[in-house]
Backbone as CSV, one residue per row, in Angstrom:
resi,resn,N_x,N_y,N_z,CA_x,CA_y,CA_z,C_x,C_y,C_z
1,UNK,102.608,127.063,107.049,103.087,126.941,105.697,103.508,125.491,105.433
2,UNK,103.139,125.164,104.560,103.632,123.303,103.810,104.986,123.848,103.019
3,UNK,105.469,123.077,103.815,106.946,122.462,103.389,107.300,122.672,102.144
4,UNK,108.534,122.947,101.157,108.664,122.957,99.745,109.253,121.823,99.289
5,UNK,108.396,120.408,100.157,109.383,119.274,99.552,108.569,118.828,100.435
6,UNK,108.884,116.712,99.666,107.893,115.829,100.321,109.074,114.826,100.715
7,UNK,109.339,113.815,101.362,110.374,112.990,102.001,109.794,111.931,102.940
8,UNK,109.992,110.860,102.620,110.045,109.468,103.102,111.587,109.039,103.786
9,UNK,111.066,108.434,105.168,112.811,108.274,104.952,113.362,106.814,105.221
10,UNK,112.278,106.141,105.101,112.507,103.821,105.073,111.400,103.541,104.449
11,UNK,111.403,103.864,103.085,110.576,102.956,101.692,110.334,101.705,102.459
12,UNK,111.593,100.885,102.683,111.321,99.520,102.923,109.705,99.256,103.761
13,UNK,110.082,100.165,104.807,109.165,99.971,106.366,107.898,100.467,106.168
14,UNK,107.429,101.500,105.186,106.471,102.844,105.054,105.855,101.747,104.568
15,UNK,105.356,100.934,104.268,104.666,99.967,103.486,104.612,98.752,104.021
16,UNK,103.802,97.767,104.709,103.758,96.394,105.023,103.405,95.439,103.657
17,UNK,104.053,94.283,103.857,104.031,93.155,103.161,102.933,92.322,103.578
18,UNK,102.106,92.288,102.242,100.774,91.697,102.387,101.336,90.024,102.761
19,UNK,100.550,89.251,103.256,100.624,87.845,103.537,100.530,87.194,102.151
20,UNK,99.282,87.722,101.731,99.670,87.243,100.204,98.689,88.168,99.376
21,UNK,99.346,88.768,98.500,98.709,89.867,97.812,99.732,90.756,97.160
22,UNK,99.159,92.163,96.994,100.132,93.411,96.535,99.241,94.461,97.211
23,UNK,99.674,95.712,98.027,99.412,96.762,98.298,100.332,97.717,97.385
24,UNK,99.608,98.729,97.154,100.278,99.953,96.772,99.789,101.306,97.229
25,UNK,100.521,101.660,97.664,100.293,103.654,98.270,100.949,104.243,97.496
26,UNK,100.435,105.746,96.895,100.830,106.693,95.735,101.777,107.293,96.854
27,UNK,102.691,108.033,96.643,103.597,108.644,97.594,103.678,110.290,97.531
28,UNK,103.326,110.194,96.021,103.180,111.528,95.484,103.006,111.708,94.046
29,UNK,102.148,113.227,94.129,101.537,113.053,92.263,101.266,114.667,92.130
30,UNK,101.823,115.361,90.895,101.451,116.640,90.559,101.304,116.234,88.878
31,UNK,101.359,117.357,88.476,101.333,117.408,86.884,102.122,117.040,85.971
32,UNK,103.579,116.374,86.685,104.876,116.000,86.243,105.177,114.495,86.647
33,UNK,104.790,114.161,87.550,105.009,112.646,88.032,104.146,112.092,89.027
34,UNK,104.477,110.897,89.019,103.185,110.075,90.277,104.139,109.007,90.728
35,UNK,104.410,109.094,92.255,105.197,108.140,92.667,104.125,107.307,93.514
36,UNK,104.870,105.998,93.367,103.602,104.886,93.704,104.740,103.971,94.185
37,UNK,104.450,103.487,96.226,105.566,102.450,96.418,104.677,101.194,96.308
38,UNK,105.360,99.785,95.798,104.418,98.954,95.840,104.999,97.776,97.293
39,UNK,104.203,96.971,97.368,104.960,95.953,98.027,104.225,94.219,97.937
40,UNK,104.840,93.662,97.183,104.412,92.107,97.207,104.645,91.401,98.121
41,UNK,103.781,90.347,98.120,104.059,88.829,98.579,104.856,88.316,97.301
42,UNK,105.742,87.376,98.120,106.244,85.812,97.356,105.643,85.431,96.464
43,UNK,105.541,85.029,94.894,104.947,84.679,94.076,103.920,85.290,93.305
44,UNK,103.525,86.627,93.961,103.119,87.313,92.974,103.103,87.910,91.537
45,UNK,102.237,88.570,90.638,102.497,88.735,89.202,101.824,90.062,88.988
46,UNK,101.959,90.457,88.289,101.754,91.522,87.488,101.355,91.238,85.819
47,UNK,100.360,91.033,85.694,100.540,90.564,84.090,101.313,91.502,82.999
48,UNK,100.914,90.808,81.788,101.746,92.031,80.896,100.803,92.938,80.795
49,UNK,101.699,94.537,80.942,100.756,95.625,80.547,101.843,96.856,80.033
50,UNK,101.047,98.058,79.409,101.830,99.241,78.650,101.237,100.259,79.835
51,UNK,102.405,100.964,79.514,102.086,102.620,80.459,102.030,103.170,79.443
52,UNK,100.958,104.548,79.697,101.430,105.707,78.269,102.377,106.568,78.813
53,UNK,103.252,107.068,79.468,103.924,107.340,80.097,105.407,106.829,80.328
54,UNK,106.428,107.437,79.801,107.928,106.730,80.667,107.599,106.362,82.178
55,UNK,108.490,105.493,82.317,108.016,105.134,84.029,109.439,104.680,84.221
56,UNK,109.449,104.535,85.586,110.800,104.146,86.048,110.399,103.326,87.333
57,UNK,110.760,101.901,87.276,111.161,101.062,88.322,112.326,100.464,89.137
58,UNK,112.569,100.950,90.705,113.291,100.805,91.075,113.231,99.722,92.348
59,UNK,114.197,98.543,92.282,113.698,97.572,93.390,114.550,97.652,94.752
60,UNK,113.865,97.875,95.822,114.041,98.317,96.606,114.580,97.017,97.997
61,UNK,114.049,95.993,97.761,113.727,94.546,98.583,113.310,93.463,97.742
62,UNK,113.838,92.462,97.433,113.503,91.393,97.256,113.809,90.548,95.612
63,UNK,113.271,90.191,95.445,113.643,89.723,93.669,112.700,88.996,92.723
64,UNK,112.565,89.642,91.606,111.619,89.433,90.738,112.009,89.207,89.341
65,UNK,111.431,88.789,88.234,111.534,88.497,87.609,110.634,89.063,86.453
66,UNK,111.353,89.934,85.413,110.179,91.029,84.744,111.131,90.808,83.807
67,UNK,109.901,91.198,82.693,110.130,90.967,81.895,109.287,92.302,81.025
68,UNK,110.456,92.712,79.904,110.819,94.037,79.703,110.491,93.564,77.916
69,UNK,109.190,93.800,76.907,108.835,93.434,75.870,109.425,92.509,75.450
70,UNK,110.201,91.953,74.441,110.789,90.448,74.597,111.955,89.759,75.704
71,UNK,112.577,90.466,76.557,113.916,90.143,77.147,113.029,89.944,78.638
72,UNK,113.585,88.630,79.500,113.298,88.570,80.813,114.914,88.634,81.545
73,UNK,114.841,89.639,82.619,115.539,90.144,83.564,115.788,89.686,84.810
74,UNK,116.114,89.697,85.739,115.992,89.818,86.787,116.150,90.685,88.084
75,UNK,115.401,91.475,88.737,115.604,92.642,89.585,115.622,92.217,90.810
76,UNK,116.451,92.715,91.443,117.165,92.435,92.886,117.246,93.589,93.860
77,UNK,117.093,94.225,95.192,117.468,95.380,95.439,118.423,95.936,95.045
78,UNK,118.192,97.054,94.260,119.029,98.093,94.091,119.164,97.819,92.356
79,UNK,118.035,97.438,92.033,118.132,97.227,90.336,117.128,98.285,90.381
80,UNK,117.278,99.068,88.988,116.382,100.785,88.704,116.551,100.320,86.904
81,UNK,115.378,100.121,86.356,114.733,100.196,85.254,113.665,101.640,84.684
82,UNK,114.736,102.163,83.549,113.515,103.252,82.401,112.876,102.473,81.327
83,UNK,111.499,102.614,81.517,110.829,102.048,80.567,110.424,103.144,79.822
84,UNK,110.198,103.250,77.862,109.471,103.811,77.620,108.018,103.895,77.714
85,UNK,107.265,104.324,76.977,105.921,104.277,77.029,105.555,103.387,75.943
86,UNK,104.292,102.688,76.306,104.252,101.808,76.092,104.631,100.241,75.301
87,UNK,105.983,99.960,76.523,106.679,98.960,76.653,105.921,98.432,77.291
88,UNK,105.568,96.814,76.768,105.079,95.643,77.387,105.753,95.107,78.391
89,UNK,105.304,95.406,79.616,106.109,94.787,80.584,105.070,93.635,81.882
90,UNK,105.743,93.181,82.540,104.748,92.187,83.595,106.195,91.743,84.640
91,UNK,105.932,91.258,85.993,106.276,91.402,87.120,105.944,90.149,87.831
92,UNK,106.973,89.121,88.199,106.328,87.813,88.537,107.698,87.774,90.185
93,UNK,107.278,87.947,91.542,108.081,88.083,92.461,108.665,86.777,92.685
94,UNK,109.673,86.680,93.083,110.504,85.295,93.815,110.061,85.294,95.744
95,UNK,110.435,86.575,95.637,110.435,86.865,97.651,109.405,87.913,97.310
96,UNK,109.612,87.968,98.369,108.702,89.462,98.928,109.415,90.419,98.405
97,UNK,108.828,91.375,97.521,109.311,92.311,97.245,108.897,94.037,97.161
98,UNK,109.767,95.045,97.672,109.157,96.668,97.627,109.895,97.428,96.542
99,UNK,108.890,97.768,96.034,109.032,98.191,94.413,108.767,99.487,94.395
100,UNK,109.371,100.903,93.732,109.180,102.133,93.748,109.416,102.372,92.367
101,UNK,107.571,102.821,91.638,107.591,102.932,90.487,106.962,104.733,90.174
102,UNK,107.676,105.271,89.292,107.870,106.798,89.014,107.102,107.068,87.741
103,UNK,106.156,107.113,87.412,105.322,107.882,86.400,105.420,108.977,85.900
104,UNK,106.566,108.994,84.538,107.050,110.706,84.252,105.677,110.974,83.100
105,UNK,105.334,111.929,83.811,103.839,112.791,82.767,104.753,113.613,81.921
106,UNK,104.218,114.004,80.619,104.359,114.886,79.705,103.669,116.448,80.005
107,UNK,104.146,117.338,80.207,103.422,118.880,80.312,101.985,118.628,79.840
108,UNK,101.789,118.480,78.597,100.355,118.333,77.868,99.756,117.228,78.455
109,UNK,100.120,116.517,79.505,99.257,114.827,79.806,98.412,115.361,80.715
């Protein structure tokens, strides 16, 4: 029988830091959400882009610099951002950083 629950238990570690790049592994995905951990190199970006979807970013390691439709931020471990749907957002790293982003689906999506 499979388990009634899924569990990670060092985000940080479950994921290596590209030399220079971005990896991402989905962690988990049903009809309600899609969890996706990411992990950068130093100086990486994310351009600007919209989710159709609320999403939620939470920084886990390192520090970046995002920027949330007109306002730029700064996320540090242990900074957790709700975005609506489609909010213009983009992702430019300082360090290395592991990023855990939550894709809330709508019933009908």
């Amino acid at each position: 029988m499979t388990a009634p629950y899924t569990m990670q238990t060092n985000l940080t570690e479950s994921i290596e830091t590209p030399a220079d790049g971005t990896l991402s592994r989905t962690l988990y995905q049903d009809e309600h959400i899609k969890v996706v951990l990411f992990s950068f190199s130093a100086g990486q970006e994310l351009s600007e882009h919209t989710a159709s979807t609320p999403a939620i970013m939470h920084f886990l390691s390192g520090e970046s610099e995002v920027t949330l439709g007109p306002e730029q931020v700064i996320a540090a471990a242990g900074t957790w951002i709700h975005m609506t749907a489609q909010l213009p957002h983009s992702i430019r790293t300082r360090t290395a950083v592991t990023m855990l982003l939550t894709l809330l689906k709508s019933a009908s999506a």
